[in-house]
C-alpha positions, 0 to 999 in steps of 0.5 A: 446181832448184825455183822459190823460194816466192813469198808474195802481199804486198798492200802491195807489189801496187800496185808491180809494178815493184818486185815485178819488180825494174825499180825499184831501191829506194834511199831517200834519207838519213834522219837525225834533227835535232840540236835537236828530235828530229824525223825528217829527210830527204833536203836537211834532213839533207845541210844538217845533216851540212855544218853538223857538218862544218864545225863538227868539227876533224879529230880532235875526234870519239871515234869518227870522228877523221878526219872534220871541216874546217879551217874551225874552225881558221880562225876568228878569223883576220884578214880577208886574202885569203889567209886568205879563200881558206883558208875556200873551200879548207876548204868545198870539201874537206870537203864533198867529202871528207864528204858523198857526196850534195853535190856542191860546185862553187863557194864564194862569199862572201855576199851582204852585203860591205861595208867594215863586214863586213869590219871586224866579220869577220861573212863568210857563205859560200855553196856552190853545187852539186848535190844527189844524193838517193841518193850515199850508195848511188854513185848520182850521179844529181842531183835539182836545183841547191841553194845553201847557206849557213851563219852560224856562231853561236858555241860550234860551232853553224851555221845554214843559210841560205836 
């Protein structure tokens, strides 16, 4: 059997370990941001993908019905422990149902509760966990810790925090 032909490419001769196949080529998610137009990549568009999830009932989307949270379902809910603990149950399964780059490990209630919070209902929850820049693909290596946050805005729109 013949050797395949192989064509000299000056773009890829500054690589030659990819040329040899010791580097896996795997790019991190790319997407496209909801309100601008503009190109994201890598945490930006995990951060957007967990803001539509939470924001999606299971069932709402045309194509994908079975992708969304229980989150939606919650709000206006009272203040109750229970019902807290529903919103830390919502977070944790979505995210581990629906985003393969997040790794979540623990869900917390933001940083500012007080007695006038919980009266308004004006909760921010916070996920802790490791972002894995190429879970999409079953790599599971991670990159870093990342914390994130989300204030919902009304109408199905969520803001990430710092």
């Amino acid at each position: 059997m013949a050797d395949p032909i192989q064509y000299y490419d000056p773009d890829l001769a500054i690589w030659p370990d990819l040329i040899a196949g010791k580097v896996p080529l795997a790019p991190v998610r790319v997407g496209v941001d909801r309100r601008t137009g503009k190109v994201l990549v890598g945490w930006p568009h995990v951060q957007q993908s967990m803001g539509v999830i939470f924001s999606t009932r299971y069932h709402e989307r045309v194509l994908r019905r079975y992708v969304g949270s229980f989150v939606p379902h919650l709000l206006g809910e009272s203040a109750l422990p229970r019902i807290i603990t529903r919103f830390f149950w919502a977070i944790a399964s979505a995210i581990d149902l629906w985003e393969p780059c997040y790794s979540i490990q623990r869900v917390l209630v933001g940083p500012d509760v007080s007695p006038e919070t919980v009266r308004l209902g004006n909760f921010t929850f916070q996920n802790n966990g490791v972002y894995r820049p190429r879970g999409h693909l079953g790599d599971p290596t991670p990159e870093k810790r990342r914390a994130g946050g989300f204030v919902g805005r009304g109408e199905g729109l969520w803001d990430a925090t710092a």
